[in-house]
Phi, psi and omega in degrees: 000134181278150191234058191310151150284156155259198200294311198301317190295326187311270185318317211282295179301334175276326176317299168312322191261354174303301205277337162312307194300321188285316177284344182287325185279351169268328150310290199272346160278335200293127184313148152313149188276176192267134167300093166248205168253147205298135151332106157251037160088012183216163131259146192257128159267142200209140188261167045009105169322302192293003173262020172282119178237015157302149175264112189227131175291137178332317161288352170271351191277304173323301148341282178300341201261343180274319186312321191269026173096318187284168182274001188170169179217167203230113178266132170269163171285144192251178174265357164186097182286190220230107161272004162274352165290310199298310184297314148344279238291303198279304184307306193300335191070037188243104202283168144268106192273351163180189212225110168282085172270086184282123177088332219252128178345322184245080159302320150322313155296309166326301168329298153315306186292318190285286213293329172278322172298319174125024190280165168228030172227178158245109158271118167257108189275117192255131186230132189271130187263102168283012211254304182275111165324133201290308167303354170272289137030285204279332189309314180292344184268328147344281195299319202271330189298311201306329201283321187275024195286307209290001195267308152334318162270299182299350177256015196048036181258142180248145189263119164262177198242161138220081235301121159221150180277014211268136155242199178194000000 
């Protein structure tokens, strides 16, 4: 003998086969994870060298930022870089974990600059120029991230982006 439902048992059961389907498909669809280096149970913390603003020669700055707990510090890039960070960074054991370039076009020096500290990022701060159409902008920065990819790869550096509305 058939035994119809009523409604709450209907919803209960399409519900339940809803949310299985969603989940098996999400399992069996799910993108692979992004490589990183294995979790060990710390997140790591890291500063911008320049916001340190006492006048400290590098290794006392390198210093004061492990004595207060963080793990690495982040230099932006220069136009001539300051190679007592580097020497600090290697007496202390305290790394440069990447390089800030804000803004500024030639992500290949940048590039350079990470890859002498021993860093394995770039943050490249991408900023919209109201000077320009905003899809031109974006093309251009586009065209400049791309030229510095094959520089990248060969120093095993990696470019993180970073979007800000800040203009200029």
């Amino acid at each position: 003998m058939h035994n119809p439902i009523d409604r709450r048992q209907f919803l209960n059961r399409t519900t339940r086969a809803a949310i299985a389907g969603s989940l098996a498909a999400a399992i069996w669809n799910s993108p692979s994870p992004a490589r990183a280096g294995q979790f060990t149970g710390k997140i790591k913390k890291a500063v911008k060298y320049h916001m340190i603003q006492e006048k400290l020669p590098p290794l006392d700055k390198l210093k004061m930022l492990r004595d207060l707990g963080f793990d690495g510090v982040e230099p932006r890039a220069m136009l001539k870089p300051e190679q007592a960070i580097a020497r600090a960074s290697q007496q202390l054991d305290f790394p440069v974990h990447g390089v800030v370039n804000a803004s500024n076009p030639d992500i290949v020096s940048a590039i350079d600059q990470a890859a002498d500290y021993g860093a394995t990022s770039v943050l490249h701060v991408v900023r919209y120029n109201t000077k320009i159409p905003y899809l031109q902008n974006y093309q251009e920065t586009q065209d400049i991230i791309r030229a510095a990819i094959p520089r990248a790869e060969e120093k095993q550096v990696s470019i993180l982006i970073e979007n800000v509305w800040a203009t200029y």
